[in-house]
C-alpha positions as CSV (number, residue, x, y, z in Angstrom):
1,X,-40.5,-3.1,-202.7
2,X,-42.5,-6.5,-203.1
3,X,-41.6,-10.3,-203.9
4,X,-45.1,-11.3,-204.9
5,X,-44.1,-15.1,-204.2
6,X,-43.5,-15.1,-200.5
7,X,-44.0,-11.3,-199.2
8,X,-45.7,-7.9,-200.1
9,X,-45.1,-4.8,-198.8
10,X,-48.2,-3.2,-199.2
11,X,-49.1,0.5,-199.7
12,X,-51.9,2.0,-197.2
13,X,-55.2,1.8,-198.9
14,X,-57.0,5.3,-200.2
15,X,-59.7,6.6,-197.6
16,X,-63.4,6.2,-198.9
17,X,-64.5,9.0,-196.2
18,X,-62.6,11.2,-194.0
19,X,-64.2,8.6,-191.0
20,X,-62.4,5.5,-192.1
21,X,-59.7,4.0,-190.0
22,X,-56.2,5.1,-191.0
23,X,-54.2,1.8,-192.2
24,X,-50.2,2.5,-192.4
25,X,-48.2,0.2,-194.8
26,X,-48.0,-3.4,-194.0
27,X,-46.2,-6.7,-194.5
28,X,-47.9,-9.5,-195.9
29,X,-47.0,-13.0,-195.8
30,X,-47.7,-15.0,-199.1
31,X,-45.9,-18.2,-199.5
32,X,-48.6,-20.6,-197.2
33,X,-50.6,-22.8,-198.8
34,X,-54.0,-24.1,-197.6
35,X,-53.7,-27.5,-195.5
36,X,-55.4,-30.5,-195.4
37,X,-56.8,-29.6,-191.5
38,X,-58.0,-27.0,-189.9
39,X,-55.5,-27.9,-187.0
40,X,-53.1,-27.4,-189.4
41,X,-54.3,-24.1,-191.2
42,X,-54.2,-23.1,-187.3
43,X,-50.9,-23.9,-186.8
44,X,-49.4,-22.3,-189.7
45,X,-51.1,-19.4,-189.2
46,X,-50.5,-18.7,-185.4
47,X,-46.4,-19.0,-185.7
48,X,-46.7,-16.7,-188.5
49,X,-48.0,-13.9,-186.3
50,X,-46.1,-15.1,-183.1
51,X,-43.1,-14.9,-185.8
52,X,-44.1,-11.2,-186.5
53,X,-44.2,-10.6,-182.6
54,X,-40.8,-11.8,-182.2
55,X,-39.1,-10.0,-185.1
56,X,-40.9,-6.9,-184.1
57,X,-40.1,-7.4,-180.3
58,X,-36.4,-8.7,-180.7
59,X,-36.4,-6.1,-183.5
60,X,-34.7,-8.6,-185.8
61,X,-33.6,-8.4,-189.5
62,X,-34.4,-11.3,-191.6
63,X,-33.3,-9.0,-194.9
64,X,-31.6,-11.1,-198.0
65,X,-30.8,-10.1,-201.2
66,X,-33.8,-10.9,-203.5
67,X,-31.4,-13.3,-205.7
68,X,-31.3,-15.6,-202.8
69,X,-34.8,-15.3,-202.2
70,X,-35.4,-16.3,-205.5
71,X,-33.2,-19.4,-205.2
72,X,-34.8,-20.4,-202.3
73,X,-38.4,-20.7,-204.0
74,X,-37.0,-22.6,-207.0
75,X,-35.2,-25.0,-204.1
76,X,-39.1,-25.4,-202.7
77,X,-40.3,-26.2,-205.7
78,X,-38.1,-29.2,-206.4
79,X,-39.6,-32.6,-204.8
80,X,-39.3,-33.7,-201.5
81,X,-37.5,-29.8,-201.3
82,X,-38.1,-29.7,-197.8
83,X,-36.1,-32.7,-196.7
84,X,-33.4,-32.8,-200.0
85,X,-32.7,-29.0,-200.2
86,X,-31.2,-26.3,-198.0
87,X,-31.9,-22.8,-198.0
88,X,-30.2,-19.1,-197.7
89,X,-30.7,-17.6,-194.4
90,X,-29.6,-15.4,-192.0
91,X,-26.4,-16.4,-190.2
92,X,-27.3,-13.4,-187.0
93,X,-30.7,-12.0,-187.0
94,X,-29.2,-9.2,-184.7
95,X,-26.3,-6.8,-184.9
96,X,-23.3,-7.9,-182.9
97,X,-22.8,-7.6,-179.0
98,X,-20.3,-4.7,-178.4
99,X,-16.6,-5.8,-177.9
100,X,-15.0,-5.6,-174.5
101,X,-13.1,-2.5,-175.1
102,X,-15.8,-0.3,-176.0
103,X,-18.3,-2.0,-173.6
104,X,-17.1,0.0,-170.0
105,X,-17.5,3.0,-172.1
106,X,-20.8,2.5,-173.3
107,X,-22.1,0.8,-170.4
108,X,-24.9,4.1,-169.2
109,X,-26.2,3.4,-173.0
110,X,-26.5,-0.6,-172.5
111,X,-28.1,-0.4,-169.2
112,X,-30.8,1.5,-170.8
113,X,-31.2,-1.4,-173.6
114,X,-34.6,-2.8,-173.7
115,X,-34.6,-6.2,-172.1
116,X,-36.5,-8.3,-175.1
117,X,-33.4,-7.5,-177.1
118,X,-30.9,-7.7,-174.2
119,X,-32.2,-11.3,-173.4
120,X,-32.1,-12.2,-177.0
121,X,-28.6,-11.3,-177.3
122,X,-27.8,-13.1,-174.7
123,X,-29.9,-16.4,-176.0
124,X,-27.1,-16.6,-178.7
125,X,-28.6,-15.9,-182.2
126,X,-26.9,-12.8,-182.8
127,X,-22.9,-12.4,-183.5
128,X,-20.8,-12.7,-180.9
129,X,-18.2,-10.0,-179.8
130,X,-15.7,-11.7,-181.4
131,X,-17.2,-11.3,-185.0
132,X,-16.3,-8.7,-187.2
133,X,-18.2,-5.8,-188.2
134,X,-19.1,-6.5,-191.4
135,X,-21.5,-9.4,-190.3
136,X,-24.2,-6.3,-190.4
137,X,-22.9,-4.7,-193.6
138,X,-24.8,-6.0,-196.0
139,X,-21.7,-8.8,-196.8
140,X,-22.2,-12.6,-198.6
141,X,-20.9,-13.4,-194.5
142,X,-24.5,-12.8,-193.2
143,X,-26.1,-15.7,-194.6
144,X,-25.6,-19.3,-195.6
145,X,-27.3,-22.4,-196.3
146,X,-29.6,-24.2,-193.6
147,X,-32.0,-27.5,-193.5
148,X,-35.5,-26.2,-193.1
149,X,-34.7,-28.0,-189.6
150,X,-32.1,-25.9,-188.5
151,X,-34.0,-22.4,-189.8
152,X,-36.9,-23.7,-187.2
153,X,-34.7,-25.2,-184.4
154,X,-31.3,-23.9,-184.8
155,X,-27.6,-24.5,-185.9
156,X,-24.7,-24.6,-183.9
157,X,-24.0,-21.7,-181.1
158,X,-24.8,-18.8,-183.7
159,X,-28.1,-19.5,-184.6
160,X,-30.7,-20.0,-182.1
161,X,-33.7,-21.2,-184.6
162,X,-37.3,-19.3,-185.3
163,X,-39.5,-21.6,-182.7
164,X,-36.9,-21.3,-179.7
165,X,-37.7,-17.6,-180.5
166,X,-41.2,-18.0,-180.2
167,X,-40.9,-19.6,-176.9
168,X,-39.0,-17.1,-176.2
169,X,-41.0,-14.6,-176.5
170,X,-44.2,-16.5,-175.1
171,X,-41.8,-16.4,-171.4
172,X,-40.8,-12.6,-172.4
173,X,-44.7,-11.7,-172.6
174,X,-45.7,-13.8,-169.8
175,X,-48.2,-16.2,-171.4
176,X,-50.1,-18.3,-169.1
177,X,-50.7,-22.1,-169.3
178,X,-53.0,-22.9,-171.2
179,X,-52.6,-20.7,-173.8
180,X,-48.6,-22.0,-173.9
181,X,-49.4,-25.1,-174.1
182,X,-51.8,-25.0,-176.9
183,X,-49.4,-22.9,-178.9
184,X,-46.5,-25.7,-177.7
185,X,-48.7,-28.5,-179.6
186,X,-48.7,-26.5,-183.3
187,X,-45.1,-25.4,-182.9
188,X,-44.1,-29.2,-182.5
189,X,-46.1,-30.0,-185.4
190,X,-44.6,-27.5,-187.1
191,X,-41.3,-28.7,-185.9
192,X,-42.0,-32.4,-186.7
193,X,-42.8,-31.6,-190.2
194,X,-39.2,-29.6,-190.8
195,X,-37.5,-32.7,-189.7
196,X,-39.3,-34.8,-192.2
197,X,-41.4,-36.8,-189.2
198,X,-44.4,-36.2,-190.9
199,X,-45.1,-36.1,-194.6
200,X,-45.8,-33.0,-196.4
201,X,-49.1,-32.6,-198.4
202,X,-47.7,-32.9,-201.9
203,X,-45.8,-35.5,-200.8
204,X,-48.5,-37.7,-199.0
205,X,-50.6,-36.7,-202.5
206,X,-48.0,-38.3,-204.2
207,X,-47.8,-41.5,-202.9
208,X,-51.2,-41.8,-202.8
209,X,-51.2,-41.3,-206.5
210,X,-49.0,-43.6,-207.4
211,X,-49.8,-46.2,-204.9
212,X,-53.7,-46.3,-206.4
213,X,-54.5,-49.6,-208.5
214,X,-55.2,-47.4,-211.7
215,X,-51.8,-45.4,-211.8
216,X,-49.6,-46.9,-214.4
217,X,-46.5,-44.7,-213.8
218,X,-47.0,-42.6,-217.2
219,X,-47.8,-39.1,-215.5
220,X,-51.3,-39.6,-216.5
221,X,-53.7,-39.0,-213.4
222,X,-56.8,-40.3,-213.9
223,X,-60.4,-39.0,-213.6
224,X,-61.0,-41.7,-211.1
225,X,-57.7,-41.3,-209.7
226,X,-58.2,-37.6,-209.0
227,X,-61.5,-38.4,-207.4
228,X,-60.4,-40.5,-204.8
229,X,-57.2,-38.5,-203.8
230,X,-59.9,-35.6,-203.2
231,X,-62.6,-38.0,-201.5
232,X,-59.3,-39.0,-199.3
233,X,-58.4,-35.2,-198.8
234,X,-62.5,-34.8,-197.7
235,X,-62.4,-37.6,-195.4
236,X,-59.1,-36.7,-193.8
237,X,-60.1,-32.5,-193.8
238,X,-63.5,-33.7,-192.0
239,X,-61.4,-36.1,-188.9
240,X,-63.8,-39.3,-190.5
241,X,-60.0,-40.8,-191.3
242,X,-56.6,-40.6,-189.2
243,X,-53.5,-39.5,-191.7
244,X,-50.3,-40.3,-189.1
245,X,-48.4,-40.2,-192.2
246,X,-49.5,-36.3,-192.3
247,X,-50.6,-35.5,-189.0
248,X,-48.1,-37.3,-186.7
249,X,-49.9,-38.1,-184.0
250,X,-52.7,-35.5,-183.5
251,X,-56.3,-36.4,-183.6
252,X,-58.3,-34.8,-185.5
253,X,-62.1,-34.5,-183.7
254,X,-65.0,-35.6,-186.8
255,X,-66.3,-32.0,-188.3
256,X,-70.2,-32.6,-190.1
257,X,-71.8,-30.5,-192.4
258,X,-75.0,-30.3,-189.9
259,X,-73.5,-29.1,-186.9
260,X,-71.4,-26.1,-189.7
261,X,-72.2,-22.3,-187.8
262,X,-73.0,-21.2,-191.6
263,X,-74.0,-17.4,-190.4
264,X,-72.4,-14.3,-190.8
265,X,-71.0,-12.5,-187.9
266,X,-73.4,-9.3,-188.5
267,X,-73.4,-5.9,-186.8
268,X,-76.7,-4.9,-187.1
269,X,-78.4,-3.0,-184.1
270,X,-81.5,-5.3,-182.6
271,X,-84.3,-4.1,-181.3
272,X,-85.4,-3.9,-177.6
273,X,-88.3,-5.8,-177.7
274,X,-86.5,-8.6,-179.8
275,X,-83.3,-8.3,-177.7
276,X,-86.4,-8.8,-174.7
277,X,-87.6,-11.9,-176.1
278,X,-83.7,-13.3,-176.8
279,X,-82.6,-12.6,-172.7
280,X,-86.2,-14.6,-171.6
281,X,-85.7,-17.3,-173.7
282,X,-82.0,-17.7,-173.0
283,X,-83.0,-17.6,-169.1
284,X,-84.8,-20.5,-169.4
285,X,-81.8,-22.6,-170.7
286,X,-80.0,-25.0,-167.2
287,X,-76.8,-23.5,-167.6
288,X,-78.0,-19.7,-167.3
289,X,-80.2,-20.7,-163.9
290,X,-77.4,-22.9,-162.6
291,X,-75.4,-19.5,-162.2
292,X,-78.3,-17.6,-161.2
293,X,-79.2,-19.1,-157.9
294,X,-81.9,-21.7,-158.8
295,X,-83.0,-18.8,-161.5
296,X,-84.2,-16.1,-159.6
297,X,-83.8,-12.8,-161.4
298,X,-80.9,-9.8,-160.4
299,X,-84.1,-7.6,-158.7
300,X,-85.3,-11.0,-156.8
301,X,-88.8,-13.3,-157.7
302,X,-90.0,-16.5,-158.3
303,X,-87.8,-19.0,-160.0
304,X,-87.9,-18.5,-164.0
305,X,-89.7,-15.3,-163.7
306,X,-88.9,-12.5,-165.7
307,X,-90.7,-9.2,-164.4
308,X,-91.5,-6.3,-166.6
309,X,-93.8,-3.0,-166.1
310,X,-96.5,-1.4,-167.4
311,X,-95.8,1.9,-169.6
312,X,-98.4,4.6,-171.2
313,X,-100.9,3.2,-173.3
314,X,-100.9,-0.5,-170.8
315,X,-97.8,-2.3,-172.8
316,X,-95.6,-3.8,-170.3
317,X,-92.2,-3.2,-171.3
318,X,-89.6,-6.5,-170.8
319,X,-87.0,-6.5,-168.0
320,X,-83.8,-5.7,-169.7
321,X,-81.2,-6.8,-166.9
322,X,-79.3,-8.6,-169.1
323,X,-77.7,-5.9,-170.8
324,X,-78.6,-2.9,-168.5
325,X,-77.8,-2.9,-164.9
326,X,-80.3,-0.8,-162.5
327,X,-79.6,1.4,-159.6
């Protein structure tokens, strides 16, 4: 039930009260490893849920036998893997199109076929009607060996590729814009990097190892040697130094420690009066009176004056408008 190197099916976990959420099992992608960038981090991480959109969406199968799962990681682990190595996949991700013959009797059933799936038949990554059945019977016939290029971009007529999928599915689900184009610019880094256009991490850290002055090509890194390479990692996570070797060409924007938002995101229940004193102040700040009309409150008043009223025992009590709207 679980490959601890690249996925885990994971059991529901056991209720502390009869309140808690109900959690089903899940899926649980293992095999990323923490980047250099956030903007990387970011784009790994976003086409591995859009990847779980489409699967779910298309209702794919990705299924291979654990043996060639296995050879696959020990094909990663080799050097420059990703550029030298090719790997098992899945041939059709999708059962075969109905033949001809049986197609005018079944076509009441196909017309009913939900259109995610129709239109990713008809993109070309699943069998044709001309193959035979046992492409979905479990036979050696469903897989074979692919460039991490073609697994994200595609091979030949049969095989459509995982980020056509994606954008794919971004048209299916009618994504606007902005949001397209920001997922467009970490899918063709993804993309870049699978066609070797861009260095991987271990091997940028490589060359940087053996390029240093100190290295003398015995296998021996250095104190010294491994403080640079992580002063270089700091400098490049931070956007104080360009890596085009790594990054292609994205820009990374200069992250410092003083401007870090080092508070927890906490659910705690504030008080009126506090929450009172929080909407005045924030009143007072350009942006919040540019959209208020010069800064006059919802009720009316001078500019920048907040309006409260007196309650039993003479304590005015703060004009809450912020978060309560009045008849």
């Amino acid at each position: 039930s679980t490959n601890w190197q690249t996925v885990r099916w994971k059991p529901p976990p056991q209720r502390t009260t009869p309140s808690d959420p109900h959690i089903g099992w899940r899926t649980e992608f293992r095999s990323m490893e923490i980047q250099l960038t956030d903007f990387e981090n970011a784009a790994f991480t976003v086409f591995v849920i859009l990847l779980t959109r489409v699967i779910l969406t298309f209702d794919l199968s990705l299924y291979l036998p654990l043996s060639k799962v296995d050879d696959n990681m020990a094909k990663a682990h080799q050097r420059d893997g990703l550029l030298k190595e090719k790997f098992w996949f899945r041939k059709h991700l999708a059962p075969p199109l109905a033949s001809s013959s049986s197609s005018s009797s079944s076509s009441s059933s196909s017309e009913k076929r939900d259109k995610a799936f129709e239109g990713a038949q008809k993109a070309g990554f699943v069998a044709s009607s001309s193959c035979q059945d046992h492409v979905w019977q479990g036979t050696a016939d469903e897989y074979e060996l692919m460039t991490v290029e073609e697994i994200l971009m595609g091979k030949g007529d049969y095989f459509l590729g995982l980020i056509p999928l994606c954008n794919m599915y971004l048209d299916y689900i009618g994504c606007d814009r902005e949001t397209f184009r920001r997922v467009s610019v970490y899918l063709d880094f993804i993309a870049r990097r699978g066609a070797g256009e861009t260095m991987t991490t271990a091997a940028w850290m490589r060359q940087f190892v053996t390029k240093h002055p100190e290295y003398k090509r015995d296998s021996v890194v250095s104190p010294s040697i491994a403080y640079d390479l992580m002063m270089e990692c700091k400098r490049i996570g931070e956007g104080r130094l360009q890596c085009p070797e790594v990054m292609g060409n994205v820009q990374i924007d200069p992250i410092f420690p003083g401007e870090a938002y080092d508070v927890y995101l906490s659910g705690t229940k504030m008080g009126s009066s506090e929450r009172a004193e929080l909407v005045k102040a924030y009143r007072k700040r350009g942006p919040f009176h540019a959209n208020k009309e010069g800064g006059k409150g919802r009720k009316g008043g001078k500019e920048g004056e907040t309006k409260g009223r007196e309650t039993e025992g003479g304590r005015e009590e703060k004009n809450d408008e912020f978060f309560h709207y009045r008849q």
